[in-house]
C-alpha positions in Angstrom: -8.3 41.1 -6.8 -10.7 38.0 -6.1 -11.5 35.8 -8.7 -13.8 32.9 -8.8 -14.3 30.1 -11.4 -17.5 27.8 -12.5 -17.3 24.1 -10.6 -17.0 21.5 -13.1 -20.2 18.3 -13.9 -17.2 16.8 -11.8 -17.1 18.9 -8.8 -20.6 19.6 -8.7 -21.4 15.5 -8.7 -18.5 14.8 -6.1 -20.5 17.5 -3.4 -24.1 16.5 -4.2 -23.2 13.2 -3.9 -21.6 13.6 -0.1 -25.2 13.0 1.3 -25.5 10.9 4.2 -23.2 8.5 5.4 -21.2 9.4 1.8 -17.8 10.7 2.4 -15.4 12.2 -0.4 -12.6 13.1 1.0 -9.8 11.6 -0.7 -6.1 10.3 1.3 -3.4 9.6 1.7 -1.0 7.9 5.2 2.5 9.3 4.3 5.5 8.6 6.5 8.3 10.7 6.4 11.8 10.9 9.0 12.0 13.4 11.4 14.0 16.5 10.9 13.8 20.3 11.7 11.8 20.8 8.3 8.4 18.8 9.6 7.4 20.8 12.7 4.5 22.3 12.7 6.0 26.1 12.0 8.2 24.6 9.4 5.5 23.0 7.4 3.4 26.0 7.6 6.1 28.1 5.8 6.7 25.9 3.2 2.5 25.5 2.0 2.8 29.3 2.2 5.6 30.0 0.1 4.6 26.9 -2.5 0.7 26.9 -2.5 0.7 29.4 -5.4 1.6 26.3 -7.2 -1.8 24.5 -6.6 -4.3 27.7 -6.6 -7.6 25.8 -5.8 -6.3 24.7 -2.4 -6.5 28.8 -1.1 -10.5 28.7 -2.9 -13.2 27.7 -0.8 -17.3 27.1 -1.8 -19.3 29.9 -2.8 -22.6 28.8 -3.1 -24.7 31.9 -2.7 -28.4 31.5 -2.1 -28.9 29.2 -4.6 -26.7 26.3 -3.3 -24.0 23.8 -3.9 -25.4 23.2 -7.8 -24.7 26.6 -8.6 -21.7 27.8 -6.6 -18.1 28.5 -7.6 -14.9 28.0 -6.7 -13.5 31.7 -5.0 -10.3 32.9 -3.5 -10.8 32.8 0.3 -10.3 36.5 1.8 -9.1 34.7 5.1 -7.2 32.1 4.5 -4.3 31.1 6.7 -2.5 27.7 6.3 -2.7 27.3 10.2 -6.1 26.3 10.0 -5.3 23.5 7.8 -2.3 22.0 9.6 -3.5 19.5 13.2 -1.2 18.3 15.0 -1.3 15.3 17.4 0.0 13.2 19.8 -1.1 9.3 19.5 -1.6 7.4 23.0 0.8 4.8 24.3 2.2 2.5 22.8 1.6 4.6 19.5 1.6 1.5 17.7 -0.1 0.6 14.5 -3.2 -0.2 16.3 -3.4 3.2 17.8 -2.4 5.1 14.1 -5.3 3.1 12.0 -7.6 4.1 14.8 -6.7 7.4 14.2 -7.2 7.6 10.4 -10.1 5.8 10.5 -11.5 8.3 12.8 -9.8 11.4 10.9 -11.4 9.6 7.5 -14.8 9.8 8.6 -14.9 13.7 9.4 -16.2 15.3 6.3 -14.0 18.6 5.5 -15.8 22.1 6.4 -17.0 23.5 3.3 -16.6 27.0 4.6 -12.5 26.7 4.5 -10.9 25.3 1.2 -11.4 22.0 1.2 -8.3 20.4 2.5 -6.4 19.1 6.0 -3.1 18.5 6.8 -2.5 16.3 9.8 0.8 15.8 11.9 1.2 13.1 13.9 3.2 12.3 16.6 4.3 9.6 19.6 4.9 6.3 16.7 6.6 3.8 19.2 9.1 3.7 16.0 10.0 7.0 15.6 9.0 8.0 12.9 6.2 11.0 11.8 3.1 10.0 10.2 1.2 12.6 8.0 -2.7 11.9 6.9 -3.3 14.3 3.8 -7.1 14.5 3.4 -8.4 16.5 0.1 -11.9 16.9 -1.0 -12.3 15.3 -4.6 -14.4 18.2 -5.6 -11.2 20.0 -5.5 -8.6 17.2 -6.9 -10.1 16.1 -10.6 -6.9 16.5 -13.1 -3.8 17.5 -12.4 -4.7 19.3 -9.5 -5.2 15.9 -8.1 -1.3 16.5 -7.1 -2.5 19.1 -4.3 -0.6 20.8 -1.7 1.4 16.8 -1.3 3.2 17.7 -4.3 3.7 21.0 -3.8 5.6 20.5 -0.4 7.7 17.7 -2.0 11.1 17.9 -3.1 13.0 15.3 -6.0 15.9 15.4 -3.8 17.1 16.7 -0.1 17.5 19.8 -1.2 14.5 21.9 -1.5 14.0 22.8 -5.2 13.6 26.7 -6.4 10.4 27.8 -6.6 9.2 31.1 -8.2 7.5 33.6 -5.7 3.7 33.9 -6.3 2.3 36.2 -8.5 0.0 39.3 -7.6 -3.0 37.3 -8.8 -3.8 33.6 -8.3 -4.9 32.2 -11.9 -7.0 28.8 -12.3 -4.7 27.0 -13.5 -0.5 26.7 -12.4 2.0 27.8 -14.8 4.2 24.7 -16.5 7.4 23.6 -13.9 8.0 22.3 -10.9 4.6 20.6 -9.6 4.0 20.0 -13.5 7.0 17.6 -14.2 6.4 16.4 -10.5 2.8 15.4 -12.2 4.5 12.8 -14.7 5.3 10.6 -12.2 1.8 10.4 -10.3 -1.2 11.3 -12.6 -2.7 10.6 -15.8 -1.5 13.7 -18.1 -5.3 14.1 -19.9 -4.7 13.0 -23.5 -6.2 14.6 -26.9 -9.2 12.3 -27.9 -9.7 11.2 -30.9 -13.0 8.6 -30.7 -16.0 8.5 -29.3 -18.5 5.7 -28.7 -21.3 5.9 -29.9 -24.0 4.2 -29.2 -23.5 0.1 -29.2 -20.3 0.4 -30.9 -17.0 2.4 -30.8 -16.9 5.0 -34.2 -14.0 7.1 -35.3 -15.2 11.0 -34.7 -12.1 13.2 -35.0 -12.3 16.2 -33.3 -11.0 17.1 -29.3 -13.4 16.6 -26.8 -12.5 18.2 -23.7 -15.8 20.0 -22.6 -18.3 19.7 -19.5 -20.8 18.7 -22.0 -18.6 15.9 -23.2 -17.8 14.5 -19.7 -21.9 14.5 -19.2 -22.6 12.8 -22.4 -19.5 10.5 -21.4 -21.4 9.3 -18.4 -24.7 9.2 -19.8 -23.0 6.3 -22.2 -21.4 4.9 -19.6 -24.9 4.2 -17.7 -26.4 3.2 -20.3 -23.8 0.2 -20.7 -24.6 -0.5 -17.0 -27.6 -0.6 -17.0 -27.3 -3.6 -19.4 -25.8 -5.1 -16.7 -26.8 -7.3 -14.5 -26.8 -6.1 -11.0 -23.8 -6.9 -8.7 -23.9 -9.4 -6.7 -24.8 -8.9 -2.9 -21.8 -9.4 -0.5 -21.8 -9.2 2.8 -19.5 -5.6 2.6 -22.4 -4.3 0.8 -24.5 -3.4 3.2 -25.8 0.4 3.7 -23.0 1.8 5.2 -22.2 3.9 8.4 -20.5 7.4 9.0 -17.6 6.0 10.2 -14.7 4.4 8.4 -11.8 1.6 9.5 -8.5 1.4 7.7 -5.9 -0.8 7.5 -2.4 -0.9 5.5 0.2 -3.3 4.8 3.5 -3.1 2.2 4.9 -5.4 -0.3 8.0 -5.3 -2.3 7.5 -4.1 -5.7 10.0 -6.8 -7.4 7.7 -9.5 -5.5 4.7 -8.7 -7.7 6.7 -8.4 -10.5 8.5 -11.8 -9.8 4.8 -13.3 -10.0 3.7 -11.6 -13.1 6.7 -12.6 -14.8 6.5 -16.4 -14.1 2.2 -16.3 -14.8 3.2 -14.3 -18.1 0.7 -12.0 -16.7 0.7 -8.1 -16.0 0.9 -6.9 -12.4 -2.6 -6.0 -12.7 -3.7 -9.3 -13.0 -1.7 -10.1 -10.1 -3.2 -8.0 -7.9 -6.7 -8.5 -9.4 -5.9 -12.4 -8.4 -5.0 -11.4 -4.9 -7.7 -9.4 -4.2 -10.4 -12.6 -5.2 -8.4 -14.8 -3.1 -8.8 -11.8 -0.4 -12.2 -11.5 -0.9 -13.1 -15.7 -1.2 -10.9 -15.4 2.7 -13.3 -13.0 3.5 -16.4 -14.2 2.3 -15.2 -18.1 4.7 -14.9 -15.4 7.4 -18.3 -13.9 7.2 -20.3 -17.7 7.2 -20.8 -17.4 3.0 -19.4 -20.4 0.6 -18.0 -18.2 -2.6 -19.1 -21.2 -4.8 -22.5 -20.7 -3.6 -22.6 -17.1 -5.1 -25.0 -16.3 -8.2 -22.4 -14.6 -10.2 -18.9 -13.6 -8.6 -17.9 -9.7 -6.7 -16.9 -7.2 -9.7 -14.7 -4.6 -9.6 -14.5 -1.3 -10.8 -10.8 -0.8 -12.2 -8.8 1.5 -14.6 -6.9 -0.2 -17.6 -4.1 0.7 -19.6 -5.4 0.3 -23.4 -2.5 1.4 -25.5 -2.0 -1.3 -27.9 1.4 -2.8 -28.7 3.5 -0.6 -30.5 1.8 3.0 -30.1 3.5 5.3 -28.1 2.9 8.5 -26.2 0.6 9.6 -24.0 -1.3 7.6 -21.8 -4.3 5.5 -22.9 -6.1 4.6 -20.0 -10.3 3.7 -19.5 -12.5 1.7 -16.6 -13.9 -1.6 -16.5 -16.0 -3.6 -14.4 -14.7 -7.1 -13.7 -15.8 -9.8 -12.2 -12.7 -11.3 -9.9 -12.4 -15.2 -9.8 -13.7 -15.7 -5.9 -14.9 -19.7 -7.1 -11.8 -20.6 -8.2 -9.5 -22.6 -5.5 -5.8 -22.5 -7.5 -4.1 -19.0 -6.8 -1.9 -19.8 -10.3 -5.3 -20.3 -12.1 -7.0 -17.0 -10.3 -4.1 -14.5 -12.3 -4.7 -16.4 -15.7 -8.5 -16.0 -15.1 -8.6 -12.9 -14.2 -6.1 -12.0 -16.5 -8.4 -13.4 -19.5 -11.0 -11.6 -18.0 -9.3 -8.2 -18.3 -7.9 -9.3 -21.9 -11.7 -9.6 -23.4 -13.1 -6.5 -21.2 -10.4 -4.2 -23.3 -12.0 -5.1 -26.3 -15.2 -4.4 -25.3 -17.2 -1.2 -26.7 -17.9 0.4 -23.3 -13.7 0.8 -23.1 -13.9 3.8 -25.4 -16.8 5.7 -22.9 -14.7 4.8 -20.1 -11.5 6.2 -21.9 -13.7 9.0 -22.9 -14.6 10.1 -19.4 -11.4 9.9 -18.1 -10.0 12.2 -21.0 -12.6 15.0 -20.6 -12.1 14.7 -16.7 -8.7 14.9 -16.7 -9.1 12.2 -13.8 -5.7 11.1 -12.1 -6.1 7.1 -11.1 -6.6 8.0 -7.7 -9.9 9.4 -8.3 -11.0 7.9 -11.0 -13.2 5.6 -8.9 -15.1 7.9 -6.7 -15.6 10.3 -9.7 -16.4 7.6 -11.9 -18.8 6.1 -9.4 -20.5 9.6 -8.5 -21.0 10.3 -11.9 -22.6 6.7 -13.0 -24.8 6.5 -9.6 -27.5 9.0 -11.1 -30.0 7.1 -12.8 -28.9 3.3 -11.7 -31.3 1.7 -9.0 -29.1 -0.9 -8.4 -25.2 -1.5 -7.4 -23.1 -2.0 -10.4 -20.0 -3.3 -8.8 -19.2 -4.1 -5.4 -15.5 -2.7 -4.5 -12.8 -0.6 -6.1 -9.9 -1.8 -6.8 -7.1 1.4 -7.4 -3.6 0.6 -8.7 -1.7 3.7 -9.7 2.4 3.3 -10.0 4.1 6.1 -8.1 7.7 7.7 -8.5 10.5 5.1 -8.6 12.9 7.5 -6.4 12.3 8.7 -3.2 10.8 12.1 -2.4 11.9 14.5 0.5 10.1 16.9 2.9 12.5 19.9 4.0 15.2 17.7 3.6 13.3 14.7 5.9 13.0 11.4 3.4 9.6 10.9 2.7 9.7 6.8 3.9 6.2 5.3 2.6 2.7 6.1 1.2 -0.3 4.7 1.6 -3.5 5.8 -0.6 -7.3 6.2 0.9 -10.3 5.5 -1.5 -13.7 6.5 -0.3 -16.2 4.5 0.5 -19.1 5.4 -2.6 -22.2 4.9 -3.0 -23.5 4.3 0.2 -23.7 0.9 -0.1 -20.2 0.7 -0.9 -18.2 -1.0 2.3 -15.2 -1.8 1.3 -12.4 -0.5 -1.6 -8.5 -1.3 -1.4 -5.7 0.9 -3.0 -2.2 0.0 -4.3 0.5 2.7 -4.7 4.2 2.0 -5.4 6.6 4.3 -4.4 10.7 3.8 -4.9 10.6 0.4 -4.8 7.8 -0.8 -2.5 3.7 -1.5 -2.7 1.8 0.5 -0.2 -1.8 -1.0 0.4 -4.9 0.5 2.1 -7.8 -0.9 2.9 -11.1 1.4 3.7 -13.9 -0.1 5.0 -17.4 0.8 7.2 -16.8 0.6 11.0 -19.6 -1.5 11.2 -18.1 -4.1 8.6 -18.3 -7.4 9.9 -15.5 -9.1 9.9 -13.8 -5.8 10.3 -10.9 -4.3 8.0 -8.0 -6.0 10.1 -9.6 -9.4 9.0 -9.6 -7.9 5.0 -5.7 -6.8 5.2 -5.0 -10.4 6.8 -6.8 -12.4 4.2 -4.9 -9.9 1.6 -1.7 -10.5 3.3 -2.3 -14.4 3.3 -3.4 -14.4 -0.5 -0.5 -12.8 -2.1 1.6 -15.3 0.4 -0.2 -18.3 -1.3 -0.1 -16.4 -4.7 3.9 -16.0 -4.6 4.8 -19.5 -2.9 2.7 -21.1 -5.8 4.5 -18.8 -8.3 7.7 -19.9 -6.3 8.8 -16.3 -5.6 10.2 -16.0 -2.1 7.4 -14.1 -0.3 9.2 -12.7 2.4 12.8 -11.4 2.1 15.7 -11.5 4.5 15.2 -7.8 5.7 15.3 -6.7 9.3 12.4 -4.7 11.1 12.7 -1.3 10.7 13.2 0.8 13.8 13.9 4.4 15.0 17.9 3.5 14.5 16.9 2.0 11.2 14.8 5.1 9.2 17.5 5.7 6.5 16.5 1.9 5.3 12.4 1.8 5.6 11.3 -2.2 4.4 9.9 -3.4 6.8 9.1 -7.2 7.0 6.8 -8.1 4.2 2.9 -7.5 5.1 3.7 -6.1 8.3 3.8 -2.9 10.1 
């Protein structure tokens, strides 16, 4: 029995707005120890006997005659996972040079709207070992929980691979509570009852649920109207029409390091890595010929918040702002309290609650909130509201496993949106560590190698100011090494 399902204001905006050199495939750099369970036939099995977990990763675009504005989501009468999986081989030395040429390559291949909307790549020949896997997802297809995708649906809590209930005859919307469920609390915002809505200039009490299309589109219509107050964001050199192509970069940090520095600013690790980023960015802007202290008003951000208030419990509270990062200011110690204060006053602000409200009705995991956020708020705006995203979303404190191979470290992918959009960092923490990525245009200049130094060289400054030891005693990991991954802090 086929069975197809109405796109979402969210989907719809995330494919009409993949015009030109806009990309929106969402991803993710995983490595993971080799075993018997991550071959190519191995992998294929496992998607095949799990993907009745995530159901929109079997659907592909229908979009009749009357195009992507009216089309559904259907169940694809010939879909086979081996279409999905690549595997590949990267040249000598396969060193990191040779893998972030890869993904930046991979990244800027839009996904073929005629197959459900997702790609699984293997890749081999790491001068260390190790397998890498780039997981690249649509965000048409990833808003909510299904953000998870076939990533959590191949992942395991421990070595051994959990039970999973066969499929049932027909493929519903939406996956039955269990496994990829209570995998879900440890990656993605679980979308939360709302009980406000703001309203015009101010934030007013209106108590019932909100959790149709029609919300979400009145959502963003507030949210615009906020920015358009705005003034518009300062011009940077990464903000510059962009290309086709896309550049990454990566680099790691240990997780107790940033909390180390948010403990002795009294600060939260947000600010912390809010700081970092405007010392990366003032680094950056020395590199490109442009004095920051010269700007008219400083690079802004968009960023999600955590707006519980002390004492309430449950749920998650979490909304966007727009902040400008502190680029002028010299003193790393100063740049976290600044930036901190910043993020203080923006949570009081009355455009928190349409942020909030979007988010709720979207059922937006932090991963995506950007790019869906951004698509959303573009219609209607004739001039850049922010310059960069900055994406921070804690991960799952233990490690996760692949047939029985340890999953070692994950790196997340932002898109580059709107178009003149060149740059947008990512933070994920995973069992212990900070795994950055940096996605930028190829024709960026300085490129994306020179924005993960002058990252790596402002959190250095940040934590010897703190005094926090920035780089721990730990050997470089290598092929005889895998079972304990930290590498050398910063460094691949």
């Amino acid at each position: 029995m086929s069975m197809s399902y109405r796109l979402s204001p969210l989907d719809r905006s995330a494919l009409v707005g993949e015009v030109g050199p806009v990309n929106m495939t969402v991803g993710s750099l995983i490595f993971v120890e080799h075993g018997p369970g991550v071959t190519f036939d191995a992998i294929c099995q496992r998607i095949r006997e799990r993907i009745h977990l995530v159901p929109r990763c079997r659907q592909r675009l229908d979009e009749g005659r009357t195009g992507v504005r009216n089309a559904v989501w259907a169940d694809d009468p010939d879909f086979d996972v081996e279409y999905h999986i690549h595997t590949s081989a990267l040249p000598a030395p396969g060193g990191h040079a040779e893998l972030m040429r890869y993904v930046g390559n991979e990244m800027s291949r839009k996904i073929d709207r005629s197959r459900p909307l997702w790609e699984l790549h293997l890749i081999a020949g790491l001068e260390d070992g190790r397998l890498a896997i780039l997981m690249k997802m649509h965000h048409a297809m990833v808003d909510g929980a299904s953000a998870l995708g076939i990533g959590l649906a191949i992942l395991d809590e421990s070595p051994e691979p959990a039970t999973i209930a066969p499929p049932q005859d027909v493929f519903v919307e939406e996956a039955k509570p269990g496994y990829t469920l209570r995998m879900a609390r440890n990656f993605a915002i679980k979308p939360m009852k709302a009980a406000t809505q703001f309203v015009s200039s101010s934030t007013r009490p209106f108590l019932e649920p909100l959790s149709t299309a029609q919300d979400m589109v009145e959502a963003a219509e507030v949210l615009r109207e906020l920015m358009r107050e705005r003034p518009p964001a300062v011009h940077t050199p990464f903000n510059n029409r962009i290309s086709a192509n896309r550049t990454y970069d990566c680099m790691q940090a240990p997780l107790q390091l940033l909390k180390d520095i948010a403990e002795s600013t009294g600060r939260t690790l947000n600010d912390v890595l809010l700081a970092v980023v405007a010392g990366m960015l003032a680094k950056y802007l020395h590199e490109a010929g442009v004095d920051p202290a010269t700007l008219s008003r400083e690079p802004s951000t968009l960023v999600p918040v955590n707006i519980r208030k002390p004492g309430e419990v449950g749920g998650n509270r979490i909304s966007v702002v727009i902040a400008e990062l502190p680029v002028k200011e010299t003193d790393p110690l100063k740049r976290v309290q600044i930036a901190g204060k910043r993020m203080d006053e923006l949570k009081e602000a009355a455009g928190v609650m349409a942020g909030a409200l979007f988010v709720v009705v979207g059922g937006i995991a932090p991963p995506l909130l950007a790019p869906a956020l951004t698509t959303m708020l573009s219609v209607g705006i004739d001039f850049p509201s922010h310059n960069l995203v900055v994406s921070n979303v804690p991960g799952p404190k233990h490690p996760l496993y692949l047939n029985g191979a340890k999953v070692l470290e994950i790196y997340p992918i932002v898109p580059l949106n709107p178009a003149d959009q060149g740059l947008n960092v990512g933070a994920f923490s995973y069992a212990g560590t900070v795994y950055f990525g940096f996605s930028a245009d190829k024709r960026l200049t300085p490129g994306v190698t020179v924005i993960k130094d002058a990252f790596d060289a402002a959190l250095r400054e940040l934590a010897d100011a703190a005094g926090v030891r920035s780089e721990p005693a730990i050997e470089e990991a290598s092929s005889d090494t895998l079972t304990k991954p930290v590498r050398r802090f910063g460094r691949h």
